[in-house]
N, C-alpha and C positions, 0 to 999 in steps of 0.2 A: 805543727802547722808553720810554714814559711811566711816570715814576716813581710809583710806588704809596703813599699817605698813609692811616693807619686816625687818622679827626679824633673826635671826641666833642663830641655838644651836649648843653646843661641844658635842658630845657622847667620854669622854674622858676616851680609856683603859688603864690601867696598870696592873699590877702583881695580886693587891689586886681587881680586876673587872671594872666595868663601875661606871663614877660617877654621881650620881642623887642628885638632889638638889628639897626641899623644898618651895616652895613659903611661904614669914611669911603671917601673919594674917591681913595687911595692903593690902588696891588695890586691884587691879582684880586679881582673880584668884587664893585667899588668902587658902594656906593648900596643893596645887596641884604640884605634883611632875612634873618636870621637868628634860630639859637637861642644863645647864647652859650658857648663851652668852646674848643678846638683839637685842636693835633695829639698825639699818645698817643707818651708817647716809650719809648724801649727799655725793655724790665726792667718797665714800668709796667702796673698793669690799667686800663679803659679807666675804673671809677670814681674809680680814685685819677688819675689823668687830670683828669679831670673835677673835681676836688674841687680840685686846683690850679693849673688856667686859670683855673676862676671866683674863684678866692684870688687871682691875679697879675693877671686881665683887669678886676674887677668887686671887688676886696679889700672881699670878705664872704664867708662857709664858708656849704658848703649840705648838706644832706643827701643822695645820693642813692640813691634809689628806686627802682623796678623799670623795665626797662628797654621803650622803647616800637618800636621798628625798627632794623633797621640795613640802610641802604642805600647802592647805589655807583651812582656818577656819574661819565663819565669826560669832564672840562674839558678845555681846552685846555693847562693849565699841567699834570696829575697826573689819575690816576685816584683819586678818593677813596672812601672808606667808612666813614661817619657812623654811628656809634651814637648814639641820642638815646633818655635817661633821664628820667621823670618827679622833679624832684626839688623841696624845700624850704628858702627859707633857714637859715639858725642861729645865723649872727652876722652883726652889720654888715647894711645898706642898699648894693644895687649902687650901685656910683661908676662914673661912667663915665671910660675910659684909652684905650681902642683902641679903641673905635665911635664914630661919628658923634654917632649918636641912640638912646634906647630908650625905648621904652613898656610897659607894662605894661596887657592888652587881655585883652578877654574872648574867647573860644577862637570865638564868632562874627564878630568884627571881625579875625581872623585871615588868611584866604582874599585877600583883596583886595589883599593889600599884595604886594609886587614881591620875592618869596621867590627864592634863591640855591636852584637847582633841588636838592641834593641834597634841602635842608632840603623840599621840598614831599612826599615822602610821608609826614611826622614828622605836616605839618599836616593832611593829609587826615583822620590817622587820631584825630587829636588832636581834631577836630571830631564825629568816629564816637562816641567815648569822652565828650564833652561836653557832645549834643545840641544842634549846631548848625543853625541853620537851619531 
């Protein structure tokens, strides 16, 4: 049986748009755009989760917000189930540590990019929410 992971993403806005991160070229999922956060560890709620990947992944604090889907996907490595939260910086500029790449894109320049399937119904609805398109 495929082991079961509850992961948590940021959909993090500011001024400059939403921030998307790169997966590198190591591990599963290597090249595939994302929303940034991981996996929810024991004892933890899925925002305090959140509040300290993007602390350890991106060392900046973010607010988060009200929450936008949670969907499951089952890879070949785990079946996962992504919660992904609207949220906002509060300290610190994301640094990048464990992604490749990030950009920060306006919620129409989203769709195109080569999305890590869980994260694609976050962005569907994230473009509903935005008036994309």
């Amino acid at each position: 049986m495929k082991k079961s992971l509850d992961v948590v993403g940021a959909v993090i806005e500011s001024a400059d748009g939403i921030l998307c991160a790169k997966r590198g070229p190591a591990g599963p999922l290597a090249g595939l755009w994302e929303f940034p956060g991981g996996k929810v560890e024991s004892g933890e709620t899925a925002r305090d989760a959140l509040r300290r990947e993007i602390a350890e992944e991106l060392s900046c604090e973010i607010e988060v917000g009200d929450p936008i889907t949670t969907t499951r996907h089952e890879y070949d490595f785990a079946i996962v189930t992504l919660q992904t939260f609207w949220c906002s910086l509060t300290t610190g500029l994301p640094q990048l540590s464990e992604h490749e790449e990030m950009a920060w894109l306006r919620a129409d320049e989203l769709p195109p990019l080569e999305w890590a399937p869980a994260d694609i119904p976050a962005v569907s609805l994230i473009c509903q929410a935005r008036a994309c398109g």
